[in-house]
N, C-alpha and C positions, 0 to 999 in steps of 0.2 A: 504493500500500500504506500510506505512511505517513497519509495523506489520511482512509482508510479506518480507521486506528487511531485519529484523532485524534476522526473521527465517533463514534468506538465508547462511547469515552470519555467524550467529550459526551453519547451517551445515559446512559449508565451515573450522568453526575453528576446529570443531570435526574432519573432514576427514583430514586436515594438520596434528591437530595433532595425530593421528595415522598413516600416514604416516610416520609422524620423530621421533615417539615415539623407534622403534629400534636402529635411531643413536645413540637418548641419551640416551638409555640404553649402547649400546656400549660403549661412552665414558665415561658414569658413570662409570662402571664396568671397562675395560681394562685402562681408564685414570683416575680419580679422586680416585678411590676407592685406586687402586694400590699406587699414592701420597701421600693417606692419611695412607696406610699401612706402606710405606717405612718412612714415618716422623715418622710413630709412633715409628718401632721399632730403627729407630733412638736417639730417646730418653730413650733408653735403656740398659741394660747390657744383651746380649742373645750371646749364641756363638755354636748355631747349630738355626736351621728351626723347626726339629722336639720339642725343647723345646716350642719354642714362639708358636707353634699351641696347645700345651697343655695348652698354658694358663702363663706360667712359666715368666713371665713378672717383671723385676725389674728396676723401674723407675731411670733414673740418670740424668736426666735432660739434659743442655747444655754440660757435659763432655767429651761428644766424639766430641763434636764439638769445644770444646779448646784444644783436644789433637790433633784433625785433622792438624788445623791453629797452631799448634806449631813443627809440624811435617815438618823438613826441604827442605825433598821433593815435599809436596805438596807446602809448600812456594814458592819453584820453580816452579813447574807447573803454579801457580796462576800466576805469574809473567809472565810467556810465553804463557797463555793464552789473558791475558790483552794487553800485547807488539801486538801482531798477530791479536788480534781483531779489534787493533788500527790503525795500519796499512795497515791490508787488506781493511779494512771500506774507509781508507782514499785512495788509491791506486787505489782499483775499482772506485770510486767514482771523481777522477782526471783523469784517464786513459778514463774512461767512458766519460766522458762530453768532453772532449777535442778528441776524438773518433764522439761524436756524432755533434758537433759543424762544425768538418772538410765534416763528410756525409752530413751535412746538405745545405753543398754550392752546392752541384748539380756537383760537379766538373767529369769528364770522369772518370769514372773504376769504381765511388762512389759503385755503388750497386756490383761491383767483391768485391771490400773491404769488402762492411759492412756482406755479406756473410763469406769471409774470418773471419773478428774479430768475428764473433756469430759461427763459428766451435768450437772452443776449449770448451762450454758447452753441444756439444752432447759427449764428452765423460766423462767417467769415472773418479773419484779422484784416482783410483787405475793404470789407465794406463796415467795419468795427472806425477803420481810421479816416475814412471818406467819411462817415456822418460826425468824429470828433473835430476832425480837422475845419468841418463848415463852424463848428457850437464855438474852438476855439480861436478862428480866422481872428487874427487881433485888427484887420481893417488899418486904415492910416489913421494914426490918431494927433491932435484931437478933433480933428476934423470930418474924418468919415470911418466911424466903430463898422465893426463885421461881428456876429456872432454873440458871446457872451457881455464884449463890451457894449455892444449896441443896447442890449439889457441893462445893463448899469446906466447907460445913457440917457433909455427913457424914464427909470425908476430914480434920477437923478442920485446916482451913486458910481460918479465919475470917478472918486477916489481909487474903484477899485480894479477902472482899466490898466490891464497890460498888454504886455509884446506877449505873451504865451510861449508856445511855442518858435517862436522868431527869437526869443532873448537870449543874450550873447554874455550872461551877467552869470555868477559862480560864486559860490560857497562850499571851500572844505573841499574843493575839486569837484562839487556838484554840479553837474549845469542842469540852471532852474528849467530850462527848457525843457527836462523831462517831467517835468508836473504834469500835464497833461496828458502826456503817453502812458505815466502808472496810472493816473485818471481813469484812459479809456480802457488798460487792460484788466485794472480791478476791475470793473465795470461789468466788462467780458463773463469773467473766469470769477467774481465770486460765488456767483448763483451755482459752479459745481462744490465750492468748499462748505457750501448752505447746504444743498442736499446729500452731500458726505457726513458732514453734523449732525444732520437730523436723522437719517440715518442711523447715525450711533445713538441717538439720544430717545430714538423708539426701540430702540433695541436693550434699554436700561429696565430691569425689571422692578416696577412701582412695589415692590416690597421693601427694596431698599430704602426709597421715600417715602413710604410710610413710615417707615422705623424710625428713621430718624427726622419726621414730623412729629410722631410720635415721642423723642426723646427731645422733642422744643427745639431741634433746629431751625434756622429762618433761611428760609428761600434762597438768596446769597452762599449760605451755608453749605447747603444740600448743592448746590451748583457746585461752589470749587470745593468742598472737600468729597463729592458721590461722583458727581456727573464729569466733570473734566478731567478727574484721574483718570477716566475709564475709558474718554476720548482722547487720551495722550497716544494708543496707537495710529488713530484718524489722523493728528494734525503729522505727526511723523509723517506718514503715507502722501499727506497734503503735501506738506512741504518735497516732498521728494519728484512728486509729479511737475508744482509749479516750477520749480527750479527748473525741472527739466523746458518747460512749457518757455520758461524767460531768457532758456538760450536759443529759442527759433520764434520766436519775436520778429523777425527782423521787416517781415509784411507790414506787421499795425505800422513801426517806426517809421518805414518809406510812404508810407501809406497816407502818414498824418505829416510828416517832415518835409518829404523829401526826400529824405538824403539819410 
């Protein structure tokens, strides 16, 4: 019998793996292989395609990659990659929970809402940055507002015109310019860190909270000492996705920038 299980087994592993044996050939080949092509000729001096396939290989080690990082430009990128990481992570992730917190009281309209907030990721980063880009058009000011300032204009709250987007102004290596790209991408992508929250937060069994309503907890309470321990694998999980999410970005940014 056991003989007979262990055969069973062994087909069972033979047929999986030929089954997935294509994947990982794919991702051998179109992922890892490519990696390992791109690092190599990274560590290189080659300046065409057709040399490096003949072989023409001159080793330089880390050089292009302290000439990269010394490179003023990408200095900046690295900076507004970081700032927009940091922010977007934190933004979905506040927007989201205090989103899924308010769905989760059962209150009248709850499910018109939570609909409403999970629209903005059926669409597109490209048509995400074409509707922020009109709301944030700063217009020639003070003469002729576009978009949010034109609002301020009628509502006589000129104070609170800016360049938006357009601004060439920085802080701590920030450029304010990205205010309104984390804007539109929180915007986007909170309504999934809402419905990942809520998610966990109907998933919390009311025994719990009973118990410790039961033992005079207050609302506050029962949240961060019951309810957010239990969703600390959620926001892990969040953060790991959005991070991934804030490095192919690059549609909203050209989208609403430019550039």
């Amino acid at each position: 019998m056991e003989v007979f299980q262990i055969k069973r087994k062994t087909k069972r592993g033979i047929i999986s793996f030929f089954i997935l044996s294509p994947t990982f050939a794919a991702i051998g080949i179109f992922v890892y292989f490519f990696i390992g092509w791109t690092s190599r000729t990274s560590l290189s001096n080659w300046n065409s395609f057709a040399r490096l396939l003949k072989g023409e290989f001159e080793f330089v080690g880390l050089r292009n990659y302290f000439r990269l990082f010394e490179d003023p430009r990408f200095q900046t990128d690295l900076w507004n990659t970081l700032y927009f990481t940091l922010f977007f992570i934190l933004g979905c992730l506040l927007l989201g929970i205090v989103l899924a917190v308010l769905i989760d009281r059962n209150l009248k309209g709850s499910s018109v809402f939570r609909n409403i907030y999970l629209f903005p990721m059926a669409l597109s980063f490209v048509v995400t940055g074409a509707v922020w880009r009109w709301i944030f058009a700063p217009g020639i000011l003070p003469s002729s507002p576009q978009g949010m300032n034109l609002l301020f204009n009628l509502v006589g709250l000129d104070f609170f015109q800016w360049k938006w987007f357009t601004s060439t102004e920085s802080f701590l290596n920030f450029n304010i310019a990205l205010i309104p790209v984390i804007i539109a991408a929180v915007w986007q992508m909170s309504g999934y860190t809402m419905a990942m929250y809520l998610a966990g937060l109907r998933g919390i069994s009311q025994d719990l909270v009973e118990a410790a309503e039961v033992d005079g907890a207050t609302g506050w309470q029962i949240f961060w000492k019951i309810k957010f321990p239990i969703l600390r694998p959620i926001t892990l999980s969040a953060m790991i996705i959005l991070g991934h999410i804030s490095l192919k970005i690059f549609d909203l940014v050209y989208a609403m920038t430019g550039s």
